[in-house]
N, C-alpha and C positions, 0 to 999 in steps of 0.2 A: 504493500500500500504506500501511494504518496506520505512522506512525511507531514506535509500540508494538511492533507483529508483529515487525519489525526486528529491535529491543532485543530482544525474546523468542528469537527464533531466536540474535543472538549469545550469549544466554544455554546457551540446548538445544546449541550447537555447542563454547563453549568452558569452559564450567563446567567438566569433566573434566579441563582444562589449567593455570585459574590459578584462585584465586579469587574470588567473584561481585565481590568491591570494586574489583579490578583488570578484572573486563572490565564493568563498568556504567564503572570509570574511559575502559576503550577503545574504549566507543561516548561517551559524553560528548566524548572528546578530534575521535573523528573528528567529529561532531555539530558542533562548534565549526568546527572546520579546512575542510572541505568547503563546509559549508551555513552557517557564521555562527548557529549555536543558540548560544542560552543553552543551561546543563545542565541547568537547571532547564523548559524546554521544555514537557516529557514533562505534569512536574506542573500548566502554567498552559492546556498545551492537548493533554490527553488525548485525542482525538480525530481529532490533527492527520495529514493526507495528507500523503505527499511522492509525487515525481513519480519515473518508472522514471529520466530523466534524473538526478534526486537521488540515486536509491537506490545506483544504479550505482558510487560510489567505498566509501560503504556496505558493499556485499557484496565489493567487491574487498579492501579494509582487512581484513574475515572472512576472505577464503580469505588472506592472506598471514599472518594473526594466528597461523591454523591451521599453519603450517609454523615457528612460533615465530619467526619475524623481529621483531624490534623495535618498537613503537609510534611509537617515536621515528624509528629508518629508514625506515618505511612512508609517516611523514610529510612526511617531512623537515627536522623541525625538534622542537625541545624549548625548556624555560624553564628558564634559570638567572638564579639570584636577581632574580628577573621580567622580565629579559632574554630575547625570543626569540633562539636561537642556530640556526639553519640546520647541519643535519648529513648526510652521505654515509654509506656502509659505508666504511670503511677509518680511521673517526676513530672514538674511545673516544666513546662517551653521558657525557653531567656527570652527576653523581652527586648526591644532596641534602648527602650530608655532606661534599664540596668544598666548596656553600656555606657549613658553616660554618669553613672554612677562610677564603674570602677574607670572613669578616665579624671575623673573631681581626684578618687584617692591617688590616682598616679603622677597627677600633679601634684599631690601634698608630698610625696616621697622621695626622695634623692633617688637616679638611676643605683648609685653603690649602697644603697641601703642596707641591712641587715637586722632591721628592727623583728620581732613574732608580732604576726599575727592570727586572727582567729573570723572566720567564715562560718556563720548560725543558721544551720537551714539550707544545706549548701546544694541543695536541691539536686543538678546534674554536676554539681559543681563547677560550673562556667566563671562564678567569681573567685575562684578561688585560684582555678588553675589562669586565666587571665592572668592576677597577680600576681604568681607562678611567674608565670613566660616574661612578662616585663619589668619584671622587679626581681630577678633568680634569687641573688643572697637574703630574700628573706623566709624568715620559716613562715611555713605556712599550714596551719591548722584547718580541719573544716568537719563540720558535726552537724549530725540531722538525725530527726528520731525514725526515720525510714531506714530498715536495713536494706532497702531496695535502693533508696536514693546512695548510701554509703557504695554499695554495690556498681552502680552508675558511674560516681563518682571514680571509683578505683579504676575502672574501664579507661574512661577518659583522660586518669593523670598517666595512665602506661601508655597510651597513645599518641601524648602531646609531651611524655618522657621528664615529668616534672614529679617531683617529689613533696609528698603532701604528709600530713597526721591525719587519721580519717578516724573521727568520733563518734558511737552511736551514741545518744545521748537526746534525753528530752528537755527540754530548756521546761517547760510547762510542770517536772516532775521536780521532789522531793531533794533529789542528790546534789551535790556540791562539784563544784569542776575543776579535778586537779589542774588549772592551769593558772599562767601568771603571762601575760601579753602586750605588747604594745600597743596594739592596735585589732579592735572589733570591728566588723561589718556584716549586716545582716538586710536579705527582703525578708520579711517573712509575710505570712497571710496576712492581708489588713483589706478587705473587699470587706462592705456588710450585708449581711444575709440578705437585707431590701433590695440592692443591688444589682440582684440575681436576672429581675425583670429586664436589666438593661445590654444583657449580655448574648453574644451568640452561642448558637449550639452546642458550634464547633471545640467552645471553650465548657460549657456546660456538661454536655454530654461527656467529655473524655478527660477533659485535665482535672486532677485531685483534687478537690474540692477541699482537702482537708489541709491543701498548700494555697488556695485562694482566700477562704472565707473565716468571718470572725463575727461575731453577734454582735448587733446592732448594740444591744446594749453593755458590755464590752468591747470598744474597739480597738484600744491599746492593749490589751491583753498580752498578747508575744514582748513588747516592747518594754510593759513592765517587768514581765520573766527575764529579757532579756538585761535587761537594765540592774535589775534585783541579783543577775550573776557575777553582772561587771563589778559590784560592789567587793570583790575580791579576787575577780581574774581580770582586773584591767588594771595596769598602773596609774600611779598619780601622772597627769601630762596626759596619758594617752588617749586616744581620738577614738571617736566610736562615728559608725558614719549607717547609715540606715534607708533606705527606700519608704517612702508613707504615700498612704491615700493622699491625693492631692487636696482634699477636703480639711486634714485634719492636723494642717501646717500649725497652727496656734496652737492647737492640742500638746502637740508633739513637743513644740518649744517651751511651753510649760510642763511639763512632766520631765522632761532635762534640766530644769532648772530646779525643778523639785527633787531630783536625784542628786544637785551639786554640779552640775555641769556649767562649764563661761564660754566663752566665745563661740555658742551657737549658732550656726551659719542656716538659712533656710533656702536652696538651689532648683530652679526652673531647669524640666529635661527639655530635649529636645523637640515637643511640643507644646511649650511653654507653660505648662503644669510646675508647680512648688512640688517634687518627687521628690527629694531628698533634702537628709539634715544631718548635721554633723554639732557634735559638740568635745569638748575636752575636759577631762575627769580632773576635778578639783583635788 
């Protein structure tokens, strides 16, 4: 079959679902992933055959597109800050605007650094190992109460050949955390159950829900656990740097300041959302 016909038909089947940018994105991505295309393909060889052998992962990527599953699950894998990261169902997708969360911290860090740090929730672990890769001499810690996500994670840092501490550990439970750190950084769940109405499927249906969401009437929850650990595994001086609802900027800067925190910074991501806040441990 024409390459093109392809494209065409992902078009005619999922136009009605997302828009044309995002599914020419999701024939490009499989194009790449499958069969090693360029995106650009299409336009150098208008013409071009692929074999039913090819087409095969092709149409299957279609019909699972069609049930709103993920690009990224389908694939198995995504790019954070041009890092491939290898991802499962049961671990959060990295988001574009976490990256610019860990490029805020990689500006606060000297390239020779060698400070510890420590990654809360380290989901597929994309912040973690990020930090890793651009920052090598520092230690780098990362914990999440998923032994699936620790699992994930371990994948990922043999992959990308960076060396990690991998913790399971519940920030929400009882235990205390043998550690002593420079530097903390965490997304965790901060979506509120109300939310939920405003969301697609695609996100509903398949990503953990138990890594997005937090009750309305608790919405800091993670952030006080988290915060309530640093009260002994963050040094004095050291930076804690965090992802929030973009709603709950004032919240967030009070309850830092309620923990002891000074020079609380509140950071617009890149679609001008207050997504991040950073404070340093009195």
């Amino acid at each position: 079959m024409l390459l093109r016909e392809i494209r065409n038909i992902y078009h005619l089947e999922l136009d009605s679902m997302y828009t044309k940018e995002e599914v020419d994105s999701f024939f490009s991505l499989a194009l790449e992933h499958y069969l090693k295309f360029d995106r650009f393909i299409l336009a150098l060889q208008p013409q071009l055959v692929v074999s039913k052998e090819e087409e095969q992962p092709l149409f299957e990527t279609l019909s699972a597109l069609k049930q709103h599953i993920p690009i990224q699950y389908i694939l198995g894998e995504t790019i954070f800050m041009d890092i491939p990261i290898k991802l499962g169902k049961g671990v959060l997708i990295p988001r574009p605007e976490t990256e610019d969360l860990v490029r805020w911290i990689l500006e606060d860090i000297p390239q020779d650094s060698d400070i510890q740090c420590l990654d809360v929730g380290t989901g597929s672990g994309a912040i973690a190992i990020a930090l890793k890769r651009h920052r090598p001499k520092i230690g780098m810690f990362a914990l999440d109460t998923s032994k699936f996500a620790i699992e994930i994670t371990s994948i990922n840092a043999q992959h990308q050949e960076v060396e990690l501490q991998l913790l399971e550990f519940d920030v929400l439970g009882d235990n205390t955390l043998d550690l002593y750190v420079d530097m903390v950084v965490s997304n965790p769940p901060y979506v509120l159950e109300k939310e939920r109405s405003t969301m697609e499927p695609n996100v509903l249906d398949h990503e953990p829900a138990e890594a997005l969401f937090v009750p309305d009437e608790e919405p800091l929850r993670f952030y006080k656990a988290i915060l309530k650990l640093c009260e002994n595994s963050l040094k004095k001086d050291g930076s804690i740097y965090f992802e929030i609802n973009e709603a709950m900027g004032n919240e967030m800067t009070e309850l830092l300041k309620e923990f002891g925190y000074s020079d609380i910074q509140l950071k617009k991501d890149i679609f001008d959302k207050p997504r991040m806040i950073k404070g340093t441990k009195v």
